[in-house]
LORO-92900 format. One record per residue (C-alpha): x, y, z negated; residue in three letters. Coordinates in nm, 3 decimals. Each point is the difference from the previous one (the first is absolute). Layout:
N
       u       v       w res
       X       Y       Z ALA
...
REM end
This chain:
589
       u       v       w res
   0.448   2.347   0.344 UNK
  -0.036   0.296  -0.235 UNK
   0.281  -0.104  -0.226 UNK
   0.225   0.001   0.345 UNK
  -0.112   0.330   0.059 UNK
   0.057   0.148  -0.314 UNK
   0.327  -0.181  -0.057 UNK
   0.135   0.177   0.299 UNK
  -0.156   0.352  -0.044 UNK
   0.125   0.015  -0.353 UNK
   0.328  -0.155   0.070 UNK
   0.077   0.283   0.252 UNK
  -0.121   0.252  -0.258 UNK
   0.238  -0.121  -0.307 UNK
   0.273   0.011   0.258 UNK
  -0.045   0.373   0.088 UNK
  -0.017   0.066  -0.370 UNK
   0.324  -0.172  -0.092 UNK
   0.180  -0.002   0.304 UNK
   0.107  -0.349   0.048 UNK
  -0.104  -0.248   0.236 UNK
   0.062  -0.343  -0.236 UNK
  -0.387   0.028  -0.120 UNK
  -0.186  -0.328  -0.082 UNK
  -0.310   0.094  -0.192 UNK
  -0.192  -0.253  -0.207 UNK
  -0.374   0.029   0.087 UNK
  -0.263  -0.216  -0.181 UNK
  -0.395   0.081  -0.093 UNK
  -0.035   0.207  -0.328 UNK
  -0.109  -0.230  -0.276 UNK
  -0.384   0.003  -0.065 UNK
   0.059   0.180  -0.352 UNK
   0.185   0.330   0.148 UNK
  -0.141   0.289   0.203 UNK
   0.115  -0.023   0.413 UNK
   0.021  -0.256   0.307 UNK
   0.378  -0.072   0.037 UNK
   0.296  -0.006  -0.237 UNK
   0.351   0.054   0.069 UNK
   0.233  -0.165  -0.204 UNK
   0.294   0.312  -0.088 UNK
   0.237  -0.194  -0.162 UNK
   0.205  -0.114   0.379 UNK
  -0.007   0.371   0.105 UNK
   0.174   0.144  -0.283 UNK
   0.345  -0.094   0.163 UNK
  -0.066   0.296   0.252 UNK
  -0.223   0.235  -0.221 UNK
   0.304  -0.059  -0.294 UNK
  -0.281   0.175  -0.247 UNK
  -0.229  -0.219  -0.293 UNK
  -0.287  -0.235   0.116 UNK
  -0.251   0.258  -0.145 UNK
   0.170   0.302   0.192 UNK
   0.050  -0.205   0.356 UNK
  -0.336  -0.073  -0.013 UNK
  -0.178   0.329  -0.059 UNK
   0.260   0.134   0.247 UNK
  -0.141  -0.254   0.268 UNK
  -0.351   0.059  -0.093 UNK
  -0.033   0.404   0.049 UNK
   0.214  -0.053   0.323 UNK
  -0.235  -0.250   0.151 UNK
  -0.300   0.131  -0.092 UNK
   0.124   0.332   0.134 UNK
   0.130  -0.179   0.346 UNK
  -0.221  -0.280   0.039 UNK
  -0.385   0.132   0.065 UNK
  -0.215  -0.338  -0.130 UNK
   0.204  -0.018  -0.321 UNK
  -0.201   0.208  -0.213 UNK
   0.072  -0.070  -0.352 UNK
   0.309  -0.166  -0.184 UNK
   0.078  -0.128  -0.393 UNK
   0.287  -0.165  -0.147 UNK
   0.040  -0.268  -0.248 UNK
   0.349  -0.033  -0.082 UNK
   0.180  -0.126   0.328 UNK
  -0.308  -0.034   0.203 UNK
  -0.114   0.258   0.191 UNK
  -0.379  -0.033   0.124 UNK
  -0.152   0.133   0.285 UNK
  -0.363   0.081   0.079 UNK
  -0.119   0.029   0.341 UNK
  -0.239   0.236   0.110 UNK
  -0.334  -0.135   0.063 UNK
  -0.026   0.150   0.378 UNK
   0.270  -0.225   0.078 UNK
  -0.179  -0.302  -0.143 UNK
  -0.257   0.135   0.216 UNK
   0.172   0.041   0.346 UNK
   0.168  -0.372  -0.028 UNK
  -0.317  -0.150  -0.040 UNK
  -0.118   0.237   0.296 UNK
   0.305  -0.157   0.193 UNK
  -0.100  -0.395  -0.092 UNK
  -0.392   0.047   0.034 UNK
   0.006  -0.083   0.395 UNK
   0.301  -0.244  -0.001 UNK
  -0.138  -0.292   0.106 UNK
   0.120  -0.314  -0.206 UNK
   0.180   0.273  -0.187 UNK
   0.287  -0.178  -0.256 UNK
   0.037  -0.261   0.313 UNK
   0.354  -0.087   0.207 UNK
  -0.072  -0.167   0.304 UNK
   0.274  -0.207   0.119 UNK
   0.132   0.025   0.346 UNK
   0.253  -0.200   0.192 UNK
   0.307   0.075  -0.150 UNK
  -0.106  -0.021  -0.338 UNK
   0.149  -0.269  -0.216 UNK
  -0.151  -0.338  -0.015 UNK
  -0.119  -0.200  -0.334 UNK
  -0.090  -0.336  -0.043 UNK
  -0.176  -0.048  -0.271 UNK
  -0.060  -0.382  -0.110 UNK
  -0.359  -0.136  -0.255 UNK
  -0.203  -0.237  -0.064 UNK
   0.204  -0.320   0.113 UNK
  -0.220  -0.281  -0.126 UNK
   0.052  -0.370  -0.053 UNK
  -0.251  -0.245   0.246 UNK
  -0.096  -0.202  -0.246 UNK
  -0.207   0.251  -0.177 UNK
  -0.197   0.270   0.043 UNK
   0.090   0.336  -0.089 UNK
  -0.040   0.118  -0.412 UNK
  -0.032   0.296  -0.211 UNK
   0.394   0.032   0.038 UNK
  -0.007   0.020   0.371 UNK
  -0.263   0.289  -0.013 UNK
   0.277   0.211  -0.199 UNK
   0.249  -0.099   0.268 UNK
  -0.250   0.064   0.301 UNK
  -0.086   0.371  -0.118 UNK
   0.345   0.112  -0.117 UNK
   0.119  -0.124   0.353 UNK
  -0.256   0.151   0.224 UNK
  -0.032   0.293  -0.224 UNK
   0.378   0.129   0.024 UNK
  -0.018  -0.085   0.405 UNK
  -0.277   0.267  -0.011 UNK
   0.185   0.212  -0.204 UNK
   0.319  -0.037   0.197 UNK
  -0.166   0.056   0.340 UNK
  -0.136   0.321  -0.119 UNK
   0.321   0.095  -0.116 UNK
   0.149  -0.021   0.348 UNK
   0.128  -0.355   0.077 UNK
  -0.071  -0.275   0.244 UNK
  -0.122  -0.257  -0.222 UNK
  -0.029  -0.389   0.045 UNK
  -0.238  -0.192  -0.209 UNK
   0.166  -0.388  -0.026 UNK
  -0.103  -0.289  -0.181 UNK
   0.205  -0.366  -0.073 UNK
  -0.244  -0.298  -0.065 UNK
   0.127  -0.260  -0.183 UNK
  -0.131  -0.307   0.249 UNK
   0.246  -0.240  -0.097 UNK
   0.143  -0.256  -0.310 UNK
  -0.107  -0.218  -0.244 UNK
  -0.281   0.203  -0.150 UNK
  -0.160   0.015   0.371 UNK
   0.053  -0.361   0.052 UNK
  -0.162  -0.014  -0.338 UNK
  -0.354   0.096   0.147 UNK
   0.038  -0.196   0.240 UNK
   0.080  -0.356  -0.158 UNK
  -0.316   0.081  -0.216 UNK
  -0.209   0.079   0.292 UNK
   0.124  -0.318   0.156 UNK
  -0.109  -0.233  -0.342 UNK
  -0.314   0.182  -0.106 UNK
  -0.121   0.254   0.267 UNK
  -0.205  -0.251   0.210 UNK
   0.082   0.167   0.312 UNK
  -0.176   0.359  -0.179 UNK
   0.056   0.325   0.269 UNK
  -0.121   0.362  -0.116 UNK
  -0.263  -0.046   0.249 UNK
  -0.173  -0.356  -0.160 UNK
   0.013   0.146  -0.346 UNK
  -0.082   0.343   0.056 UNK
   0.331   0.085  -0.227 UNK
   0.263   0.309   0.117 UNK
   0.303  -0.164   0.184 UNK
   0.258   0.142  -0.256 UNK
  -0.206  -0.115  -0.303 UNK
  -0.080  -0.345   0.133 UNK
   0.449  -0.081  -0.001 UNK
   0.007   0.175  -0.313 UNK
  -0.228  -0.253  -0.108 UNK
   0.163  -0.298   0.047 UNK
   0.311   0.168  -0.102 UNK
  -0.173  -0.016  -0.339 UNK
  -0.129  -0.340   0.061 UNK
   0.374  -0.136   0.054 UNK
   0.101   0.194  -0.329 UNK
  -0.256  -0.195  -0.161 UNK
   0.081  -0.333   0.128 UNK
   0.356   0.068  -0.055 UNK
  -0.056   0.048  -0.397 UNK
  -0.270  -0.274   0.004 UNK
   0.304  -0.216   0.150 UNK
   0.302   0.141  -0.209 UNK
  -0.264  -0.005  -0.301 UNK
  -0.039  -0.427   0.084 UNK
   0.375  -0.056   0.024 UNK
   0.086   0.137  -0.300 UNK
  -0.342  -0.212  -0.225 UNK
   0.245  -0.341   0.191 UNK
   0.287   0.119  -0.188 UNK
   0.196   0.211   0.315 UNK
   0.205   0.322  -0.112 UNK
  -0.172   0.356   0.086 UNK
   0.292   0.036   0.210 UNK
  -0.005  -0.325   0.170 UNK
  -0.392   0.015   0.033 UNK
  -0.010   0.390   0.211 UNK
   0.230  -0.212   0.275 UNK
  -0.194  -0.330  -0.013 UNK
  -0.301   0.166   0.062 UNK
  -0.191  -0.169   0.318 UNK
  -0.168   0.308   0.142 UNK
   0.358   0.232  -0.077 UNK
   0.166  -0.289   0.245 UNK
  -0.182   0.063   0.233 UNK
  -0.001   0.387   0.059 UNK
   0.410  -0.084  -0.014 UNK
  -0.051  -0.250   0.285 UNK
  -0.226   0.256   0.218 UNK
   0.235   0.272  -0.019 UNK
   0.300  -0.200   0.097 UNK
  -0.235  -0.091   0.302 UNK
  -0.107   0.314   0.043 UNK
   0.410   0.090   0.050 UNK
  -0.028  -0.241   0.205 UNK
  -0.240   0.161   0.219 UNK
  -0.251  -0.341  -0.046 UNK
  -0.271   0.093   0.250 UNK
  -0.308  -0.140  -0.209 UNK
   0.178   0.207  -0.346 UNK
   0.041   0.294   0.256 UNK
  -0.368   0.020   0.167 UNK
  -0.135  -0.032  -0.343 UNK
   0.219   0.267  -0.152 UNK
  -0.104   0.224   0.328 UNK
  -0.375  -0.087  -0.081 UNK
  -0.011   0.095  -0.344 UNK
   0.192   0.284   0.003 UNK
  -0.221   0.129   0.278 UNK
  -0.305  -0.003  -0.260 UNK
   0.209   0.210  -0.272 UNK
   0.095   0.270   0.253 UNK
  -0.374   0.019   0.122 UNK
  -0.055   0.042  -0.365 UNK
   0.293   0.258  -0.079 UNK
  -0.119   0.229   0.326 UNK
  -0.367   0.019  -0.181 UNK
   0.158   0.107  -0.296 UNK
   0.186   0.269   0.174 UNK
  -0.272   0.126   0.142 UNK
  -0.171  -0.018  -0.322 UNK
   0.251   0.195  -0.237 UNK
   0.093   0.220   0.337 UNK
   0.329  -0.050   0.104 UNK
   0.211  -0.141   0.252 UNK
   0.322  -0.089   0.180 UNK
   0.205   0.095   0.321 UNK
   0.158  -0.304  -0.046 UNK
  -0.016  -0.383  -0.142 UNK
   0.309  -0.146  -0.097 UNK
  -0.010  -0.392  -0.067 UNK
   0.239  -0.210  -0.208 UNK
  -0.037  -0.261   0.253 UNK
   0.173   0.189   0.216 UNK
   0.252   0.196  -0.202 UNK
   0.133  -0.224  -0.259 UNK
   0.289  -0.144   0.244 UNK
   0.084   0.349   0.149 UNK
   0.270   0.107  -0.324 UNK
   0.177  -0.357   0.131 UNK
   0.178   0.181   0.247 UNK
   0.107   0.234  -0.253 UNK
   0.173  -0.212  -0.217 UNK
   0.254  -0.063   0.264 UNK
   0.046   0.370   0.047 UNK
   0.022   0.012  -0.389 UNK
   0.259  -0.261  -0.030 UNK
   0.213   0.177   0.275 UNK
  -0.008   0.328  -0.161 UNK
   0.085  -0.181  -0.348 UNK
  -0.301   0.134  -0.118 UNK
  -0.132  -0.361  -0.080 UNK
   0.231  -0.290  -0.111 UNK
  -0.076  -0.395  -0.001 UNK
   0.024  -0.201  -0.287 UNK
   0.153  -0.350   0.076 UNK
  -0.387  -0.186  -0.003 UNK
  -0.063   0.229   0.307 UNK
  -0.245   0.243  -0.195 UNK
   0.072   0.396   0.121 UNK
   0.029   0.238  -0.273 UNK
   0.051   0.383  -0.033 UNK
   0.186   0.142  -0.356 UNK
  -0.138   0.372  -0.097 UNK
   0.130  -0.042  -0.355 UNK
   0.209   0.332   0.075 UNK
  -0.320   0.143   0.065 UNK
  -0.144  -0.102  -0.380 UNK
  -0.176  -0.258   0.190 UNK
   0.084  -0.407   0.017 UNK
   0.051  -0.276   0.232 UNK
  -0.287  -0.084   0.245 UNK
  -0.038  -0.272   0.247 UNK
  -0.057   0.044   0.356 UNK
  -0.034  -0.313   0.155 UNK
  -0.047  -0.314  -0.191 UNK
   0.259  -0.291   0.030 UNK
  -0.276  -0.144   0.233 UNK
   0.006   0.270   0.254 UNK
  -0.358   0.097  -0.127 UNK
  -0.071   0.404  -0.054 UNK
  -0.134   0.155  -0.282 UNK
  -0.193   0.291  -0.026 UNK
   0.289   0.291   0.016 UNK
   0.120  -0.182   0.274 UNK
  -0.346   0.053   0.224 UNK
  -0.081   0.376  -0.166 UNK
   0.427   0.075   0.133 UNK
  -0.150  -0.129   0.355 UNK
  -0.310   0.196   0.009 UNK
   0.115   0.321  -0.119 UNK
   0.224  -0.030   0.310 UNK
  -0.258  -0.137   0.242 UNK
  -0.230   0.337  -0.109 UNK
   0.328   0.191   0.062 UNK
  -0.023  -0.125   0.364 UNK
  -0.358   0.014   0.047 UNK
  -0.037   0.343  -0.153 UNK
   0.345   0.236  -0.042 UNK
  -0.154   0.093  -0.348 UNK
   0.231   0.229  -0.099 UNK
  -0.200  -0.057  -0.409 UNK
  -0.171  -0.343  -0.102 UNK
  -0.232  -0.060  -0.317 UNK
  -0.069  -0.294  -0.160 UNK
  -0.340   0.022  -0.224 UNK
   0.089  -0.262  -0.222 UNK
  -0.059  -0.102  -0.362 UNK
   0.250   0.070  -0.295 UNK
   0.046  -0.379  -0.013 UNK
   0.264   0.021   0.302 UNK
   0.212   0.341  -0.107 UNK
   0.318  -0.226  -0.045 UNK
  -0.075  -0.207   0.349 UNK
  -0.019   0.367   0.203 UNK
   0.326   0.111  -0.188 UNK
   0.185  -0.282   0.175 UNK
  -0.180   0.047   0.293 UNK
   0.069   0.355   0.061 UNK
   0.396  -0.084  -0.096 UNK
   0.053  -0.277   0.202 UNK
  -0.164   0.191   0.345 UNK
   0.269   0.312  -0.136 UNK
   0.306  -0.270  -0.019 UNK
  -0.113  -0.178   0.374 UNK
   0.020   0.374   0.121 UNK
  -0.350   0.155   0.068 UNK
  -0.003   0.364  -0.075 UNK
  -0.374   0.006  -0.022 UNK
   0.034  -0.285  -0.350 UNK
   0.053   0.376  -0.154 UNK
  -0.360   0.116   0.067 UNK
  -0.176  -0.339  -0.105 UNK
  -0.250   0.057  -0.286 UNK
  -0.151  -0.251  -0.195 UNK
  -0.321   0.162  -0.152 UNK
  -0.021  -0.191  -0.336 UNK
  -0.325   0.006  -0.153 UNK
  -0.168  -0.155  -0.301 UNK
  -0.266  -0.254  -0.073 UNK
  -0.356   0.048   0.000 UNK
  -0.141  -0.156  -0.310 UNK
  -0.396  -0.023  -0.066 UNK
  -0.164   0.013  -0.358 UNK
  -0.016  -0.324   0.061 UNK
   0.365  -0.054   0.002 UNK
   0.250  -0.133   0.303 UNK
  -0.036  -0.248   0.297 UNK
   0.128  -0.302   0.082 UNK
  -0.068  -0.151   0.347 UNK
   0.056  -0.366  -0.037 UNK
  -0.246  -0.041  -0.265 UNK
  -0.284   0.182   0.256 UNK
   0.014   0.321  -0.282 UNK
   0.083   0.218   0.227 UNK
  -0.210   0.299   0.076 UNK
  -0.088  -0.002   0.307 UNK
   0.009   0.312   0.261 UNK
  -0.327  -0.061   0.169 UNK
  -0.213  -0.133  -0.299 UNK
   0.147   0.337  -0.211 UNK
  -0.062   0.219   0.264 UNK
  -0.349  -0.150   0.002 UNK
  -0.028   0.087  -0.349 UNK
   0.138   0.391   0.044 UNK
  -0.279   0.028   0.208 UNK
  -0.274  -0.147  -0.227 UNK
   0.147   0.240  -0.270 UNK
  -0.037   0.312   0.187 UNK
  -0.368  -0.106   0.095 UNK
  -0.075  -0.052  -0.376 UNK
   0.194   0.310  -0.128 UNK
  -0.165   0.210   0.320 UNK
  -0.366  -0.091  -0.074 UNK
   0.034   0.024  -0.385 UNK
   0.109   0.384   0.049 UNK
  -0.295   0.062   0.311 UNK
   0.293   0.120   0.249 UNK
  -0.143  -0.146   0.273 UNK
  -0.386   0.033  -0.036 UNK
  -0.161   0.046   0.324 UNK
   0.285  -0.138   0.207 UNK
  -0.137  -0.291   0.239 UNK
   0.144  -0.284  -0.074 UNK
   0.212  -0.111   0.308 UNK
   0.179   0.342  -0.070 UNK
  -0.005  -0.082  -0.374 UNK
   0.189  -0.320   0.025 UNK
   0.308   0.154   0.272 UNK
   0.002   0.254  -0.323 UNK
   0.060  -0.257  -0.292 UNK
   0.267  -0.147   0.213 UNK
   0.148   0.319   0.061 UNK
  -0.031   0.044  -0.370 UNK
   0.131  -0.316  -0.148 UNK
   0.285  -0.063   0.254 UNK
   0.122   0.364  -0.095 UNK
   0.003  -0.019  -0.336 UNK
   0.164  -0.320   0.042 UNK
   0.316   0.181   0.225 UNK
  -0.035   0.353  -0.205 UNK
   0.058  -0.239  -0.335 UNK
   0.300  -0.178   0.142 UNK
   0.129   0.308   0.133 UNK
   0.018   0.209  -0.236 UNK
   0.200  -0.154  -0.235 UNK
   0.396   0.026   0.064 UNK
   0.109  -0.284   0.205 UNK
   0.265  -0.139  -0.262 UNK
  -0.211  -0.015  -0.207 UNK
  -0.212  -0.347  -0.124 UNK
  -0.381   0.102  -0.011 UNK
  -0.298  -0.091  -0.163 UNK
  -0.310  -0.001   0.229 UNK
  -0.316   0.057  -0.155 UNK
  -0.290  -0.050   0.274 UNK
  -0.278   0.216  -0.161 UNK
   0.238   0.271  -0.128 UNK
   0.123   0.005   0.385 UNK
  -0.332   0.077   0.121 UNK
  -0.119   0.264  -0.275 UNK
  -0.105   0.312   0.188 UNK
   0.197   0.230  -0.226 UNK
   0.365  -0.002  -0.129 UNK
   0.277  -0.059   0.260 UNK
  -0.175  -0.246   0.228 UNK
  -0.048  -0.071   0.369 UNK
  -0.385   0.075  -0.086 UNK
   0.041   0.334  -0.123 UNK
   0.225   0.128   0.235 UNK
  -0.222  -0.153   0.297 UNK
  -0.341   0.181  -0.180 UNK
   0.196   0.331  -0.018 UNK
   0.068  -0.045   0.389 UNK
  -0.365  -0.069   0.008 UNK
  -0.146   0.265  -0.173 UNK
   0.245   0.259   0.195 UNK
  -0.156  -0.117   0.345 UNK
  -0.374   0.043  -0.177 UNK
   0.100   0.387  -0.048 UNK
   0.126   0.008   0.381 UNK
  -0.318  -0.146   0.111 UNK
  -0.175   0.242  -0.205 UNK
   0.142   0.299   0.166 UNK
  -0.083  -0.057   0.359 UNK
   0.129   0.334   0.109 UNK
   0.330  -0.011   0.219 UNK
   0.287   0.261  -0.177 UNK
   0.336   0.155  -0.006 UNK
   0.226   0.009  -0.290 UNK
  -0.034   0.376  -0.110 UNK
   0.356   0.221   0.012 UNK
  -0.003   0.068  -0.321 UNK
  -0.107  -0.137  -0.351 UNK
   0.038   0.066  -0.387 UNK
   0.086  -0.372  -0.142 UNK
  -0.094  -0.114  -0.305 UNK
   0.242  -0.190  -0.252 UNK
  -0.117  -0.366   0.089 UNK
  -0.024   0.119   0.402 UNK
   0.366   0.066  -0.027 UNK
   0.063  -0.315  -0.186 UNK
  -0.178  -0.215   0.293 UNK
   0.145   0.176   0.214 UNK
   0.356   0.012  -0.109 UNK
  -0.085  -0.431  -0.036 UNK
  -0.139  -0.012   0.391 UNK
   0.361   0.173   0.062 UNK
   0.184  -0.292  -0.107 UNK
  -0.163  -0.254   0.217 UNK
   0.343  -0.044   0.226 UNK
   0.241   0.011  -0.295 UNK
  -0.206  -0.278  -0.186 UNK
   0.016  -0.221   0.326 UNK
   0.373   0.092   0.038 UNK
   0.027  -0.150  -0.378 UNK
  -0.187  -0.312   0.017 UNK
   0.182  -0.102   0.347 UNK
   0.282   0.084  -0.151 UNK
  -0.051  -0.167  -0.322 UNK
  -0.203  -0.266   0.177 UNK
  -0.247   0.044  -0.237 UNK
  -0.376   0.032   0.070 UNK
  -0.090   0.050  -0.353 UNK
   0.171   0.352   0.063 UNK
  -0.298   0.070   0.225 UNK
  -0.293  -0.143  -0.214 UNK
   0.089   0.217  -0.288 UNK
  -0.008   0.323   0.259 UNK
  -0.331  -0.091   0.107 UNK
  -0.119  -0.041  -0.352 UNK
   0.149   0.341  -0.131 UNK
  -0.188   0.145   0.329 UNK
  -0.300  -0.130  -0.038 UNK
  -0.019   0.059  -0.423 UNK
   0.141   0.343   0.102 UNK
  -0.320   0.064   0.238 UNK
  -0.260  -0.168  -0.209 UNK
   0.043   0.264  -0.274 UNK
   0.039   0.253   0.283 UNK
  -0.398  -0.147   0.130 UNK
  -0.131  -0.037  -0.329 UNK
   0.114   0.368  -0.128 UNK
  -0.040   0.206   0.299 UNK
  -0.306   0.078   0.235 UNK
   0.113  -0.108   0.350 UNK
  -0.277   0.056   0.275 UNK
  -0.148   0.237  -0.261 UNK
   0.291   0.225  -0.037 UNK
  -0.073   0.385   0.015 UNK
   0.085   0.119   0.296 UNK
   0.027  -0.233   0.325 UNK
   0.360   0.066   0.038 UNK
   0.033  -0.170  -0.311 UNK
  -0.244  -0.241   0.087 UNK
   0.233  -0.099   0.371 UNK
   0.336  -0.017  -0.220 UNK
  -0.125  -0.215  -0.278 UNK
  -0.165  -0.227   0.232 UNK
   0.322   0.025   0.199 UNK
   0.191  -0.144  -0.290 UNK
  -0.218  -0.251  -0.042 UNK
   0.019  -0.141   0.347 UNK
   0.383   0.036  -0.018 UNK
   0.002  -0.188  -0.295 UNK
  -0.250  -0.280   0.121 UNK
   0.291  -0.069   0.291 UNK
   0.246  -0.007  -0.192 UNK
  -0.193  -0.287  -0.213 UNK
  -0.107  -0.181   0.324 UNK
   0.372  -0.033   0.101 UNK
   0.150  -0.062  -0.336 UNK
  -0.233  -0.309  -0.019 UNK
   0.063  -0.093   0.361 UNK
   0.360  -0.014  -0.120 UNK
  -0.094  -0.221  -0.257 UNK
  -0.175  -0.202   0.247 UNK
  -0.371   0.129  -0.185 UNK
  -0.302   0.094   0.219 UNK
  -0.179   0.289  -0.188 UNK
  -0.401   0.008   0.085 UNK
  -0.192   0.261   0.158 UNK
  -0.269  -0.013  -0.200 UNK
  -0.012  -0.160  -0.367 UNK
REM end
């Protein structure tokens, strides 16, 4: 906001001075280790001003800070000329944001532009890991992001309800389950398939294991296996649409949702709409035909479909296999264009893991070739893996860390690491346990969050949770502790017209100005880590403020209604940062 101002202001000024109208002035924040606020890079302008970098920008300096009131001081280093703005104008913007209500916020109307954003996506025949919690909270955290930006967003999932790993689950519920339901055992739906998906792994090995001790090839063993056999021969009935393979797909699928949708709720997020596989992976059939017509697609003489983007540094890749089966392009081609219908997105995101880059690159080209315009604004939002000290996952074996059980275990965390440091003495302890979920969940999110999404990560639980550094804790206790002082000071006020600011005022200040722009960047970057490290430099930025300067025992009480102004400012600013992050921040703490 300030930066647009200023931009335009000076812009008009430089043109008076040099009397041209091409002006294009570079505008960036001075660098920490120079005197002013904002730098403008000379070097572009010296095509008007025809003078050295040294001489243009002492010229520019005395004429703005003769023309321009708030610019009150200038230097120059080399071809940088920095600017220092007064501190009454520091003043008066925070005077103008102080009774915006969700101030830094675009509501979307109408006709703004719609954005689906796609996460989460889980298989049925688990129940959802560490992994998915990444996926979940970069997903729900950008739709935030991008709905206070301005656009209609759409929150979408795909669940995988269909193949040979689902039929898996069920051909070991069928041998060793005993007719076991989530209500006779007591055991969450989702975790009671995922484990008899990890019972079939381990009669599968047991069986390969046995073929290979009577002499049969490793090879030769994997496709003799009894139990493999017959997961084959229940998905070719369940193609078939066999009603006994059917009703017990339907059942157990029906426990693993029921399981999922307590999740959600858990981690706090959710969906405008479910997507099933079930459903979609026959819809891209129709576009094969319209592929082949357009010459898009070609057939190879065993009847396969294929599509060649080796002009596009890509390869070959098959459409439709020889048996008129479809592969997984071929349903993601058919979806993308059923949410087209459904929706009119005019942008779509896919929160997906940096294991499927290459399978969104021929995505995204082969919608361009069929002809949609809108293949142009699909995103895949590639992120890394989330590794534990303990090292990586993997799902068949049962090693996979679970959502629930971890989440379980954030919470425990923040309990232990709460009492040990007496933050919540007194508390009752109904109250006390809402807090240590708060806690743990959002040092959990913060964690994840933080950290750019391209990135691979390393999540340590009890660093997560440690109530000072960049954490979800700290930033929540800052929020906190700023509501304490509000409590405090139980008289109602009005900002007063006119304040001398200190240094660090103006440098929270000048940070509470930014709100919109970092919002603007992380939509457009589609990057909530760009928000967690605001909120972080905000909140480090106040706590030295708090700890160095006397707030409700300033000395006078117009300095006593501004400082406690800031602070309240700054506490919003926090509570809707972390609400775009998908983070409750506590009252009291």
């Amino acid at each position: 906001m300030i930066k647009r101002i200023l931009e335009k202001q000076i812009t008009e000024a430089i043109s008076i001075l040099y009397s041209s109208q091409e002006i294009s002035i570079q505008l960036q924040k001075t660098r920490i280790e120079f005197e002013g606020d904002f730098t403008i890079v000379v070097f572009p302008l010296l095509k008007i001003s025809k003078k050295t970098p040294e001489k243009t920008a002492n010229e520019i300096g005395c004429y703005l800070q003769k023309n321009i009131t708030y610019i009150s001081n200038y230097n120059v280093v080399k071809g940088f000329l920095n600017l220092s703005i007064s501190d009454n104008f520091w003043f008066s913007k925070f005077y103008e944001i102080y009774n915006i209500v969700n101030y830094g916020i675009t509501n979307p109307d109408k006709n703004s532009p719609t954005f689906l954003v796609e996460y989460s996506s889980p298989n049925t025949n688990k129940p959802i890991h560490l992994g998915h919690l990444r996926n979940n909270f970069l997903g729900y955290s950008l739709a935030e992001i991008l709905t206070a930006n301005g656009k209609n967003v759409k929150k979408v999932q795909i669940i995988n309800d269909r193949g040979i790993h689902i039929c898996k689950s069920m051909v070991a519920w069928l041998e060793f389950g005993n007719g076991e339901t989530p209500e006779t055992s007591g055991v969450k739906g989702d975790h009671l398939v995922g484990k008899y998906y990890v019972k079939f792994d381990e009669q599968y090995r047991k069986e390969v294991l046995d073929l290979i001790n009577q002499g049969v090839s490793e090879q030769e063993a994997k496709k003799e296996s009894v139990i493999f056999k017959k997961a084959q021969q229940m998905l070719v009935r369940w193609e078939d649409n066999d009603k006994e393979v059917i009703d017990l797909w339907k059942t157990m699928n029906s426990w693993v949702y029921k399981g999922f949708d307590v999740t959600y709720k858990n981690i706090g997020v959710d969906f405008d709409k479910n997507y099933y596989e079930s459903d979609t992976y026959l819809l891209g059939k129709k576009v094969v035909d319209i592929g082949l017509e357009k010459n898009v697609f070609y057939r190879k003489e065993d009847g396969s479909v294929w599509i060649d983007l080796s002009d596009e540094g890509l390869d070959e890749k098959v459409i439709l296999r020889a048996d008129g089966t479809t592969v997984y392009i071929t349903q993601d081609i058919g979806t993308a264009i059923q949410r087209q219908q459904d929706f009119s997105f005019s942008n779509m995101v896919y929160t997906v893991a940096n294991e499927q880059d290459y399978h969104f690159k021929v995505l995204f080209l082969i919608l361009k070739k069929l002809g949609y315009s809108w293949a142009d604004n699909c995103y895949h939002l590639s992120y890394g893996m989330v590794d534990l000290p303990t090292g990586r996952m993997k799902s068949r074996e049962g090693t996979v860390v679970d959502a629930d059980e971890f989440l379980n275990e954030m919470i425990s965390t923040a309990k232990l690491i709460s009492k040990d440091l007496g933050k919540l003495e007194g508390m009752k302890e109904e109250k006390a346990e809402e807090l240590y979920s708060t806690i743990g969940l959002g040092a959990l999110k913060y964690f994840m969050l933080k950290v750019d999404p391209k990135k691979r990560m390393l999540f340590d639980p009890k660093e997560s949770v440690d109530f000072n550094g960049n954490t979800g804790p700290f930033i929540q206790y800052t929020y906190a502790r700023i509501q304490s002082l509000v409590r405090n000071y139980s008289t109602k006020f009005t900002l007063p017209n006119n304040i001398s600011i200190s240094p660090k005022e103006k440098d929270i200040i000048k940070n509470l100005l930014d709100f919109s722009n970092i919002i603007d960047e992380a939509a457009k970057s589609f990057s909530p880590a760009v928000v967690a490290n605001y909120v972080y430099d905000l909140v480090k930025g106040f706590n030295n403020y708090y700890q160095h300067t006397p707030i409700l025992k300033a000395d006078s009480e117009d300095l006593i209604k501004f400082r406690l102004a800031l602070s309240i400012k700054v506490g919003e600013v926090i509570k809707h940062s972390m609400k775009l992050l998908g983070i409750d921040v506590p009252e009291r703490m």
